[in-house]
N, CA, C and O atoms as CSV, one atom per row, in Angstrom:
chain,resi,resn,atom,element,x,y,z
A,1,UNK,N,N,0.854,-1.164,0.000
A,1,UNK,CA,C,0.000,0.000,0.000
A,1,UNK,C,C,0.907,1.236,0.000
A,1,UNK,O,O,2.049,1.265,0.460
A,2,UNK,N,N,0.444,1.955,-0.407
A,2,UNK,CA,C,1.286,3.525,-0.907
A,2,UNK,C,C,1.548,4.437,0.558
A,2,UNK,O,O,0.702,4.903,1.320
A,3,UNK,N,N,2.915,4.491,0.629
A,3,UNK,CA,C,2.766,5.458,2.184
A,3,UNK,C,C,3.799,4.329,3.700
A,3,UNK,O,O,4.568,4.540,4.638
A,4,UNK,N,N,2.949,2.923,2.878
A,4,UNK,CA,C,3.659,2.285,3.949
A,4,UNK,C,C,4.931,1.417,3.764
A,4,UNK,O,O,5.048,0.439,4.503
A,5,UNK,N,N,5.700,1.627,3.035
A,5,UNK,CA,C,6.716,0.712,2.683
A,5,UNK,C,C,7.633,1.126,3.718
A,5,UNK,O,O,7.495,2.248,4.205
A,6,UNK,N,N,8.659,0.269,4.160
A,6,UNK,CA,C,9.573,0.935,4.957
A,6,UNK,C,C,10.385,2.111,4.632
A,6,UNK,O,O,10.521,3.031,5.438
A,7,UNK,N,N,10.942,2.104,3.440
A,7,UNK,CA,C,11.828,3.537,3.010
A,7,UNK,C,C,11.067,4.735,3.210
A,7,UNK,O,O,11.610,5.648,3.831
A,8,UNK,N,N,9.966,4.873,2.809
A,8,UNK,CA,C,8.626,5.716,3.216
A,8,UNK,C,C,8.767,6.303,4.596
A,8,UNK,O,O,9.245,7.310,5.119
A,9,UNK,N,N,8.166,5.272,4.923
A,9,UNK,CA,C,8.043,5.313,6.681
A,9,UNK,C,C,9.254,6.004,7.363
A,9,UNK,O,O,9.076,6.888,8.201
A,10,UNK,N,N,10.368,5.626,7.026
A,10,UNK,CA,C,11.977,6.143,7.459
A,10,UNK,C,C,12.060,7.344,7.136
A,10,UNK,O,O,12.594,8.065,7.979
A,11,UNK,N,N,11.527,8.080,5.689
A,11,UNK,CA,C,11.976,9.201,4.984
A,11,UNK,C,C,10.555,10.366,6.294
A,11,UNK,O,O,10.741,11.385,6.959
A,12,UNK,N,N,9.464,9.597,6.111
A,12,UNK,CA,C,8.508,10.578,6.711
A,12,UNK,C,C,9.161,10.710,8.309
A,12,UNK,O,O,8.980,11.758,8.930
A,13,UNK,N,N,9.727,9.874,8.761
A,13,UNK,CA,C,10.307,9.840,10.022
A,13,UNK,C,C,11.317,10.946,10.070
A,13,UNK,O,O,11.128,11.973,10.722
A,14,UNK,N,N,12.211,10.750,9.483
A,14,UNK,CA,C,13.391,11.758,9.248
A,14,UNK,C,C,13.014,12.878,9.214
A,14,UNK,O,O,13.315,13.728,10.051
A,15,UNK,N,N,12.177,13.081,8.080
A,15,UNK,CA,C,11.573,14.611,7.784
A,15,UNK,C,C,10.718,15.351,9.143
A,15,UNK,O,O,10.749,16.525,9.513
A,16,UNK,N,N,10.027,14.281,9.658
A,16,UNK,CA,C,9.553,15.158,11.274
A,16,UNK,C,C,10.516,15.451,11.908
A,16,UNK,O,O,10.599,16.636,12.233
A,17,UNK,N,N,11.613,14.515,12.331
A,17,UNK,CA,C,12.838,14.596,13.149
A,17,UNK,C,C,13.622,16.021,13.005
A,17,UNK,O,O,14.085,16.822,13.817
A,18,UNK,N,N,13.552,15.956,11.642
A,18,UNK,CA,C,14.802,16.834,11.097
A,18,UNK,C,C,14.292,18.151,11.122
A,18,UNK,O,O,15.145,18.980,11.438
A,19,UNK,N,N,13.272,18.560,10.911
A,19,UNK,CA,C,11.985,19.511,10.966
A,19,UNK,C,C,11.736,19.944,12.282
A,19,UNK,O,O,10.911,20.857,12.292
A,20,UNK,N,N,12.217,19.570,13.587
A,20,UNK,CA,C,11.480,19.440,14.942
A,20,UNK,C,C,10.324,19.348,15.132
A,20,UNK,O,O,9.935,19.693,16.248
A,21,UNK,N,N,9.697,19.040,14.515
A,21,UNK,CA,C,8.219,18.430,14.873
A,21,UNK,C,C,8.066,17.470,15.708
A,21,UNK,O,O,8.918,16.634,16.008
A,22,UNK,N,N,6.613,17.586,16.245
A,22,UNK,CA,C,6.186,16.665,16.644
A,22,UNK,C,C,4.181,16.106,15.980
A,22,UNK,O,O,3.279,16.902,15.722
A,23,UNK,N,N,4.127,14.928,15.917
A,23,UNK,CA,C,2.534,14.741,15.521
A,23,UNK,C,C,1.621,15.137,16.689
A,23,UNK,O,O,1.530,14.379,17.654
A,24,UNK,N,N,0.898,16.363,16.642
A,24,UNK,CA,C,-0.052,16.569,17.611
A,24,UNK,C,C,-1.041,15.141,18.022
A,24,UNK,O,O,-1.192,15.065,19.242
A,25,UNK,N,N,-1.588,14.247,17.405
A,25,UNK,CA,C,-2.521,13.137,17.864
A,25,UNK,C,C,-1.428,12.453,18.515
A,25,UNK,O,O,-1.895,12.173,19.619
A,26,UNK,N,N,-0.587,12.147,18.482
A,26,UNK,CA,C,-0.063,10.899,19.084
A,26,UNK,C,C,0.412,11.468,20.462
A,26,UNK,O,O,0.510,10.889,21.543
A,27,UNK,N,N,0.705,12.891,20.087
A,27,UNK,CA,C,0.762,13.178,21.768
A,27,UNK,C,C,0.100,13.290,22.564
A,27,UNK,O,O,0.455,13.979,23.520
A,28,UNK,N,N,-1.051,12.731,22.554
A,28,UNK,CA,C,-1.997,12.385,23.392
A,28,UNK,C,C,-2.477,11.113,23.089
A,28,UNK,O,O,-2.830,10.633,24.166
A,29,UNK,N,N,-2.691,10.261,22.135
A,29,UNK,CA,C,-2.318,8.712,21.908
A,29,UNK,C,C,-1.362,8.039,21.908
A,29,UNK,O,O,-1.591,7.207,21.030
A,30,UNK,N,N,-0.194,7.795,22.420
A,30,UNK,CA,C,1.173,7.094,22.080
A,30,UNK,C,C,0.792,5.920,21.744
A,30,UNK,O,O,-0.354,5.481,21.841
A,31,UNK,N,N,1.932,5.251,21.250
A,31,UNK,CA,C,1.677,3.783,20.400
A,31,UNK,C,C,1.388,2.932,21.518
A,31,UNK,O,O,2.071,2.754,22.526
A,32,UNK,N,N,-0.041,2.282,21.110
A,32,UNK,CA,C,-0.073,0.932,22.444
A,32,UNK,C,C,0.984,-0.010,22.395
A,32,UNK,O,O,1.700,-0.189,21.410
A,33,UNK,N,N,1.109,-0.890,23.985
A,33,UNK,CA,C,1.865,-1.938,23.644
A,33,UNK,C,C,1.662,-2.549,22.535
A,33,UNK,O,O,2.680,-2.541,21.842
A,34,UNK,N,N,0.580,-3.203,21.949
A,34,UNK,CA,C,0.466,-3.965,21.073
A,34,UNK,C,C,1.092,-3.534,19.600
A,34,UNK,O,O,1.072,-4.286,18.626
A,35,UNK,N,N,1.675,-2.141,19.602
A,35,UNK,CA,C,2.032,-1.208,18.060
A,35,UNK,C,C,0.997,-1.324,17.391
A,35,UNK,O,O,1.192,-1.608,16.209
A,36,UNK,N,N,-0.485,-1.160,17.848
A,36,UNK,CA,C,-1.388,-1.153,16.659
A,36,UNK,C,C,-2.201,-0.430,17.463
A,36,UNK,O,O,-2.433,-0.708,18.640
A,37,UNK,N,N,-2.870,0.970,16.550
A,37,UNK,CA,C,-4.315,1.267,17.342
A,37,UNK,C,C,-5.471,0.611,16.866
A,37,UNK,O,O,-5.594,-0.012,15.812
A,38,UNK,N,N,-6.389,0.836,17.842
A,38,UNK,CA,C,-8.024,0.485,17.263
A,38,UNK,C,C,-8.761,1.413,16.235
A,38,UNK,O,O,-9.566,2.295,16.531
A,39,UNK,N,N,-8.351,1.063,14.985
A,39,UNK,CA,C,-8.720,1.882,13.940
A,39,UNK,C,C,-10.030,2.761,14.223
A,39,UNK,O,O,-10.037,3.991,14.278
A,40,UNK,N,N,-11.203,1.870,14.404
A,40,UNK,CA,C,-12.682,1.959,14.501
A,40,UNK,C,C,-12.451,3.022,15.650
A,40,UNK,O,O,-12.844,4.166,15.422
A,41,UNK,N,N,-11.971,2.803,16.616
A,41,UNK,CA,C,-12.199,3.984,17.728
A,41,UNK,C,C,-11.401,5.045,17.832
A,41,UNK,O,O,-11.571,5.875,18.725
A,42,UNK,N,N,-10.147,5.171,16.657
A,42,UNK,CA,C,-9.817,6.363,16.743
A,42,UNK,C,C,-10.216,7.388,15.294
A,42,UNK,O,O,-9.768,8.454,14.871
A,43,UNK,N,N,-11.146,6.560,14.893
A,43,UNK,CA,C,-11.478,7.627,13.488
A,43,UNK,C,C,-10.385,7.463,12.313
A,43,UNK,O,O,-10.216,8.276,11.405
A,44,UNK,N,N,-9.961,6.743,12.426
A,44,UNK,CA,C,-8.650,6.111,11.149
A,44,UNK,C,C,-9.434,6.238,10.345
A,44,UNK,O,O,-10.567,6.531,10.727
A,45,UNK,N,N,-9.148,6.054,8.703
A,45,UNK,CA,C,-9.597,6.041,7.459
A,45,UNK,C,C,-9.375,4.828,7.052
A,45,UNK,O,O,-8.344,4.164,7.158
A,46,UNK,N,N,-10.850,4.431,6.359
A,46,UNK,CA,C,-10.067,3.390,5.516
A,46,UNK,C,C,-9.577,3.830,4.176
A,46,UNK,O,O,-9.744,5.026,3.940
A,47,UNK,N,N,-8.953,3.041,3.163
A,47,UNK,CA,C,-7.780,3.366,2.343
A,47,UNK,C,C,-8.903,3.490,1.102
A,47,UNK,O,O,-8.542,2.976,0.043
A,48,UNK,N,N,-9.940,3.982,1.120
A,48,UNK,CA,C,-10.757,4.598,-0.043
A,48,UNK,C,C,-11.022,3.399,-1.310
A,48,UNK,O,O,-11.339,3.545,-2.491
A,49,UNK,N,N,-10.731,2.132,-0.464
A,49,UNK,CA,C,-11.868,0.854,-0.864
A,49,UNK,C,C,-12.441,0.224,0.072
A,49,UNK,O,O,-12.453,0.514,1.268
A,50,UNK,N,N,-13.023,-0.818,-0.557
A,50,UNK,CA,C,-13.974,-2.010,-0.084
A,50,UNK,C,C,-12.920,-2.592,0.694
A,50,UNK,O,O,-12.843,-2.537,1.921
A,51,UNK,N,N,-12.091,-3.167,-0.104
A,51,UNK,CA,C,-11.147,-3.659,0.591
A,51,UNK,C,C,-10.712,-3.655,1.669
A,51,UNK,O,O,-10.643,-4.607,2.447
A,52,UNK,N,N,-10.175,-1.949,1.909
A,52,UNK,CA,C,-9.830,-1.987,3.233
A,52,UNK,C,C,-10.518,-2.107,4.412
A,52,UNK,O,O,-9.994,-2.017,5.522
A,53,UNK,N,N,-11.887,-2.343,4.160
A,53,UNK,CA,C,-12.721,-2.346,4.978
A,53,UNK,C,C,-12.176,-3.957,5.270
A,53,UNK,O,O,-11.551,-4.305,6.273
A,54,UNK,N,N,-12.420,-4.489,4.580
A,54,UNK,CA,C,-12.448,-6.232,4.968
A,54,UNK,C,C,-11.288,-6.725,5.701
A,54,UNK,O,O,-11.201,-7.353,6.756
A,55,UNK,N,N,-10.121,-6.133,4.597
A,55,UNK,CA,C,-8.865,-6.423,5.510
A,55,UNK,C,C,-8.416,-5.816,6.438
A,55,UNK,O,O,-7.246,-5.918,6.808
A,56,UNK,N,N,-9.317,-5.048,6.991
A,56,UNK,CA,C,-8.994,-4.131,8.274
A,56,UNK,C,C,-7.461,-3.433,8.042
A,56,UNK,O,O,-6.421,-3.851,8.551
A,57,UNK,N,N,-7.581,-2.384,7.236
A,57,UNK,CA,C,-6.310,-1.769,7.144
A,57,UNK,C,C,-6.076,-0.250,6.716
A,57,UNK,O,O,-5.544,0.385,5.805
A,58,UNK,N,N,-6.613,-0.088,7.617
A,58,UNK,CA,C,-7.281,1.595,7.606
A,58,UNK,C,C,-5.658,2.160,8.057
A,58,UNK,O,O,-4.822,1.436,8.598
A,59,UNK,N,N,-5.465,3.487,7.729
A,59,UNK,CA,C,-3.887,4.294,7.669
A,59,UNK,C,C,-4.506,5.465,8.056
A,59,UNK,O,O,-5.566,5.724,7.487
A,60,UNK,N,N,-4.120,6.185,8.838
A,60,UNK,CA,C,-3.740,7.751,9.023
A,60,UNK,C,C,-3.362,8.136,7.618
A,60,UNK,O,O,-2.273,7.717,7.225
A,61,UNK,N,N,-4.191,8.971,6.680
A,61,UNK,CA,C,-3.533,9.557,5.373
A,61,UNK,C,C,-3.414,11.442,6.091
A,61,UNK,O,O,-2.576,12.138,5.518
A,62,UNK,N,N,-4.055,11.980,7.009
A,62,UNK,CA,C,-3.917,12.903,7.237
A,62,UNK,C,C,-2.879,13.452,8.828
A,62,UNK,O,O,-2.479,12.460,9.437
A,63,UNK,N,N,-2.621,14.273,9.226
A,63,UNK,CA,C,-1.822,14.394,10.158
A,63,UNK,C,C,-1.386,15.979,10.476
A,63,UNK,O,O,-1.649,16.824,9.620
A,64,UNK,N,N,-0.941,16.241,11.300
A,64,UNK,CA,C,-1.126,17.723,11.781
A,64,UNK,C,C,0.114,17.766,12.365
A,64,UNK,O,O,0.182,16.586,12.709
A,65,UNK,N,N,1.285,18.326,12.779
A,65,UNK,CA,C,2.602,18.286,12.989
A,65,UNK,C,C,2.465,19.904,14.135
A,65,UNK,O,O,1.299,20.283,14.237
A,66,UNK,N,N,3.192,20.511,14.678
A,66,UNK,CA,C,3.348,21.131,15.064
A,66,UNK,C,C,4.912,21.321,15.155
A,66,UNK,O,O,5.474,20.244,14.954
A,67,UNK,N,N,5.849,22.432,15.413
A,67,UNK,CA,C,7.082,23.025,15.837
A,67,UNK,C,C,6.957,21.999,16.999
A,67,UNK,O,O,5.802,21.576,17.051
A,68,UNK,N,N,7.919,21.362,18.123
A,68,UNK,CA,C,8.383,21.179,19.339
A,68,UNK,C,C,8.304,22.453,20.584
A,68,UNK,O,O,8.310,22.227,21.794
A,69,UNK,N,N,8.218,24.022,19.845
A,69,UNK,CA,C,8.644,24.512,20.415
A,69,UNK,C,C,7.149,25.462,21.175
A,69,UNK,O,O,7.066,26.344,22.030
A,70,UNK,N,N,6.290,24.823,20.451
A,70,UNK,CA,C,4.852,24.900,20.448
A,70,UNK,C,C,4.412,24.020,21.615
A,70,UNK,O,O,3.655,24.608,22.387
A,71,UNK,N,N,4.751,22.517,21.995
A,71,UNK,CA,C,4.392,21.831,22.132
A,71,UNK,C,C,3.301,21.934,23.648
A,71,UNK,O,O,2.202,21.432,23.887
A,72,UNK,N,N,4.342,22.948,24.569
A,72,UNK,CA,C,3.203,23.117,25.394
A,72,UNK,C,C,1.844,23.836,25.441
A,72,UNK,O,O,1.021,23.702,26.346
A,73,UNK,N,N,1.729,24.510,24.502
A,73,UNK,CA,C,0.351,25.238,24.154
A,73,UNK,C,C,-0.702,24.106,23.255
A,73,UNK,O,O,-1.796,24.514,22.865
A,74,UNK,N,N,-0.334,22.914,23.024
A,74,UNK,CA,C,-1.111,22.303,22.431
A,74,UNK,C,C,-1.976,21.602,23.989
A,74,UNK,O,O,-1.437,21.150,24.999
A,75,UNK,N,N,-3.466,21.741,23.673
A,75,UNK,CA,C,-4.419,20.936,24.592
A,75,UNK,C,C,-5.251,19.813,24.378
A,75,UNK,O,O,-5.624,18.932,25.152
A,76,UNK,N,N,-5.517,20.056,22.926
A,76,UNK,CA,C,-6.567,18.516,22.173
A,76,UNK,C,C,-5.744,18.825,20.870
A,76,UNK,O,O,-5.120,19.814,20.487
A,77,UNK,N,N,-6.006,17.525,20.320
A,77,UNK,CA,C,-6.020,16.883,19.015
A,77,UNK,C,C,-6.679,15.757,18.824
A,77,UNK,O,O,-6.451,14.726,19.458
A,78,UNK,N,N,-7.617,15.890,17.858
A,78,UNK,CA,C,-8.022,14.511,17.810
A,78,UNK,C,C,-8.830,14.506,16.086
A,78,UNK,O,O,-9.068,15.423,15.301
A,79,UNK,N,N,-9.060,13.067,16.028
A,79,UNK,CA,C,-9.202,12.942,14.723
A,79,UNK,C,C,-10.767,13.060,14.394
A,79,UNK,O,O,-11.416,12.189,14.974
A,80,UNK,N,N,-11.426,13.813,13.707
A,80,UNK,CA,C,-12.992,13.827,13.305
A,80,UNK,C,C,-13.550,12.824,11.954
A,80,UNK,O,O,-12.970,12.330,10.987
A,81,UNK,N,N,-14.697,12.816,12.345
A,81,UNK,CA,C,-15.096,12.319,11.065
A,81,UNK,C,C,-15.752,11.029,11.606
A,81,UNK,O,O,-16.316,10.819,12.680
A,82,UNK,N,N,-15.436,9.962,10.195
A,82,UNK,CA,C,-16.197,8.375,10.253
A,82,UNK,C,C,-15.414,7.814,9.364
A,82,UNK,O,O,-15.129,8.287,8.264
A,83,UNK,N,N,-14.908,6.398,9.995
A,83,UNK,CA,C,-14.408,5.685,8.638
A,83,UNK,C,C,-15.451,4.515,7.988
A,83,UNK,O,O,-16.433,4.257,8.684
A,84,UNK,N,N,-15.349,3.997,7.072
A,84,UNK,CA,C,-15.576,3.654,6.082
A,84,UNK,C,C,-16.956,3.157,6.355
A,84,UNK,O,O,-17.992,3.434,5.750
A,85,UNK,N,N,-16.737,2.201,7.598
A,85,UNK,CA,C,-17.762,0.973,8.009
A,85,UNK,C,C,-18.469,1.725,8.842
A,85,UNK,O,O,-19.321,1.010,9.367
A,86,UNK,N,N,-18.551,3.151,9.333
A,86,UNK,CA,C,-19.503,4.106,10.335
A,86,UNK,C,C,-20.635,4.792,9.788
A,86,UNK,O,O,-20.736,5.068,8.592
A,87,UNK,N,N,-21.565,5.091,10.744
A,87,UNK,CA,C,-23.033,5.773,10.273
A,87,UNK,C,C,-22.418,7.173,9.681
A,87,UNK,O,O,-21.713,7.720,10.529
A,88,UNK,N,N,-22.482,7.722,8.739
A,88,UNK,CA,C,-22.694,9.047,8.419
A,88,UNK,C,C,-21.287,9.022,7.415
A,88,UNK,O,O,-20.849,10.169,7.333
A,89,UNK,N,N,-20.614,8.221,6.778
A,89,UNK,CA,C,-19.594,8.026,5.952
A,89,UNK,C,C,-19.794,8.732,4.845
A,89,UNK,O,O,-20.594,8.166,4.100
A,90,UNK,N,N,-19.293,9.979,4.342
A,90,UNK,CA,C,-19.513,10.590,2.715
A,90,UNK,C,C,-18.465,10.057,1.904
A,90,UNK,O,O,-18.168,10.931,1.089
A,91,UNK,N,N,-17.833,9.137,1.757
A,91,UNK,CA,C,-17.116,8.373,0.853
A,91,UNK,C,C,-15.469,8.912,0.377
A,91,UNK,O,O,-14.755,8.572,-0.566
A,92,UNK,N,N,-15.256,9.945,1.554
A,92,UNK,CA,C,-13.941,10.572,1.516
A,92,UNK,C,C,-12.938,9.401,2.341
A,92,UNK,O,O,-13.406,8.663,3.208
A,93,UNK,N,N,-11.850,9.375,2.024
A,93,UNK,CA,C,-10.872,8.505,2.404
A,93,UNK,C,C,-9.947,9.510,3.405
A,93,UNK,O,O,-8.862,9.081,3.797
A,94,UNK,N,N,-10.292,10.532,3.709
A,94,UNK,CA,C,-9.461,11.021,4.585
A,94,UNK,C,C,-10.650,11.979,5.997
A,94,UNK,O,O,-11.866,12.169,5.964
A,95,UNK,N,N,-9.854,12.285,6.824
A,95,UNK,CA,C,-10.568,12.629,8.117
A,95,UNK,C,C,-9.897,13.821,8.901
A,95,UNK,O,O,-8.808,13.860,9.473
A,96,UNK,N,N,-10.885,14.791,8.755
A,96,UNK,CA,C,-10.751,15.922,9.479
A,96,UNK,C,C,-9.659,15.832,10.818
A,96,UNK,O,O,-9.543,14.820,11.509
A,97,UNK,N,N,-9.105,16.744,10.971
A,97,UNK,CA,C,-8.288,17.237,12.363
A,97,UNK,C,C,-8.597,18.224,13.177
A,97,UNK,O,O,-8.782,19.339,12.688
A,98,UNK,N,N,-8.730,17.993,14.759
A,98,UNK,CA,C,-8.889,19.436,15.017
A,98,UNK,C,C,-7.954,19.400,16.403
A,98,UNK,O,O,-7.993,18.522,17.265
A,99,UNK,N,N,-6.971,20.776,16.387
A,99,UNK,CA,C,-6.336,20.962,17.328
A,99,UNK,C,C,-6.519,22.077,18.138
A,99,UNK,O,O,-6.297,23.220,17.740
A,100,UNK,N,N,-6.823,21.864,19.001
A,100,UNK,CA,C,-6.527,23.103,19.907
A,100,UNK,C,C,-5.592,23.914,20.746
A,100,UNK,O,O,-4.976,23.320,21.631
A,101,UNK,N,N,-5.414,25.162,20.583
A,101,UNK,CA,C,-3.993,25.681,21.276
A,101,UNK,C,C,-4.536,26.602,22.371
A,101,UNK,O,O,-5.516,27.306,22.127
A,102,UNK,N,N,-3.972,26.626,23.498
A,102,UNK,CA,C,-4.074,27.479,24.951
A,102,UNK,C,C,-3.303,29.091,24.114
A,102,UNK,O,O,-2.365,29.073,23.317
A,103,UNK,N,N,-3.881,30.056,24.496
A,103,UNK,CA,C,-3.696,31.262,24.046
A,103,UNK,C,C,-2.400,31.697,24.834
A,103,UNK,O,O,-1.596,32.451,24.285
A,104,UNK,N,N,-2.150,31.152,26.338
A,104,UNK,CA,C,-0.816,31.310,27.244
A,104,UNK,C,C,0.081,30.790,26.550
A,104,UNK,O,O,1.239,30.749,26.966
């Protein structure tokens, strides 16, 4: 699937690293033990088929980054919307973000 190959994954890694970023959602989700989230309950996307519905393999295609230097003014992030298999689905493969920042 497009996005997830390892060289991918390494290059998008680097580029946050190198960038000082950090992903606003995960700083308030970190990776479970298991390295997998619960797609269905965090509003993941599925990959804009049938398919991914079946094979359960829904991806984060969207993402919100912030400076590091930001990091304490961030208060929510979280992902909106419905994926694929949810009531109110308009057939978009990707899912709203919304972050919120403390004005201090």
């Amino acid at each position: 699937m497009p996005g997830t190959t390892k060289i991918e994954r390494s290059r998008f890694k680097t580029m946050i690293h190198d960038a000082n970023l950090f992903d606003c959602w995960k700083h308030f989700n970190p990776v479970p033990e298991s390295g997998h989230y619960d797609v269905e309950k965090n509003n993941f996307t599925w990959r804009g088929s049938d398919s991914g519905k079946f094979k359960n393999t829904a991806m984060r295609l969207d993402h919100a980054f912030m400076s590091r230097s930001l990091e304490s003014k961030l208060i929510e992030s979280t992902i909106l919307g419905t994926g694929y298999s949810r009531i109110g689905f308009l057939g978009s493969d990707h899912a709203p973000l919304k972050i919120v920042l403390t004005k201090n």
